[in-house]
C-alpha positions in Angstrom: 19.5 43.3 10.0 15.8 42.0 11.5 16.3 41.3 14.9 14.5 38.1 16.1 12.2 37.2 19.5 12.7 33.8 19.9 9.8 32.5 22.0 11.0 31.0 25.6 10.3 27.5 24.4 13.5 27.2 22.5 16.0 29.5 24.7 16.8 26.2 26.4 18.4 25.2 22.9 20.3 28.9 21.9 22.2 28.8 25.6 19.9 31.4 26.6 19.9 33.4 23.2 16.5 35.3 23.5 16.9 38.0 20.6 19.1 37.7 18.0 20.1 40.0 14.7 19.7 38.1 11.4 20.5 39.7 7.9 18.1 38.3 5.6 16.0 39.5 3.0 12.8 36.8 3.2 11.4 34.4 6.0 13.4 31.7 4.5 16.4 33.0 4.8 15.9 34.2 8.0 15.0 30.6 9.0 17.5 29.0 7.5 20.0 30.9 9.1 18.6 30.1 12.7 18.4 26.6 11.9 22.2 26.8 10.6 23.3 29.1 14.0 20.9 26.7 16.2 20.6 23.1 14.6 18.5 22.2 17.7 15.6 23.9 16.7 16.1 23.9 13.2 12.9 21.5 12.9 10.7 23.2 15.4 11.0 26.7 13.3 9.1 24.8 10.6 5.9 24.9 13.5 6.2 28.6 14.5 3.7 31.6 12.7 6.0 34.5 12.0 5.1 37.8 13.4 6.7 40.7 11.2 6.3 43.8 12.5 3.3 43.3 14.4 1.5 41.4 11.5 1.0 37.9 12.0 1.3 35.3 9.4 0.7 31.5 9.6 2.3 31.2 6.5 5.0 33.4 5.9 6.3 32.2 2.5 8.4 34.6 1.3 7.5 37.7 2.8 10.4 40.8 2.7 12.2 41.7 5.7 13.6 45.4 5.8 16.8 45.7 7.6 15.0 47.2 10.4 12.4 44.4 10.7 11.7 43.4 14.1 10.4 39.7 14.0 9.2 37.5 16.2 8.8 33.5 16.2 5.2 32.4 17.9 4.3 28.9 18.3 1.2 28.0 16.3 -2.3 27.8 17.9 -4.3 24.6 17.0 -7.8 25.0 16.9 -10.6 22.4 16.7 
């Protein structure tokens, strides 16, 4: 299972749930199932870059998660 950094942001929503393990093969999934476990920030997960271990994407689309995966959920920067 990946185990998952949620940033401090949305702890306020998971009752205090900082890290959680999650067994899913893609970002997706993985999404999915926190948005199904935590339906109050099931639409902010849609704004957060994906770190996967240690490699930052802003897109994740469907990259693989190993069982072993440690992931963590950043909030997007905005530049301009």
């Amino acid at each position: 299972m990946a185990t998952v950094h949620l940033p401090s942001g949305l702890t306020q929503y998971t009752g205090g749930v900082e890290t959680i393990d999650i067994d899913a093969a893609r970002v997706p999934e993985l999404i999915a199932a926190l948005g199904h476990r935590f339906p109050q920030i099931a639409e902010q997960l849609g704004e957060m870059a994906v770190a996967i271990d240690g490699e930052i994407y802003q897109d994740p689309g469907y990259q693989l998660l190993r069982a072993d995966s440690d992931v963590h959920l950043v909030p997007r920067i905005a530049g301009g």
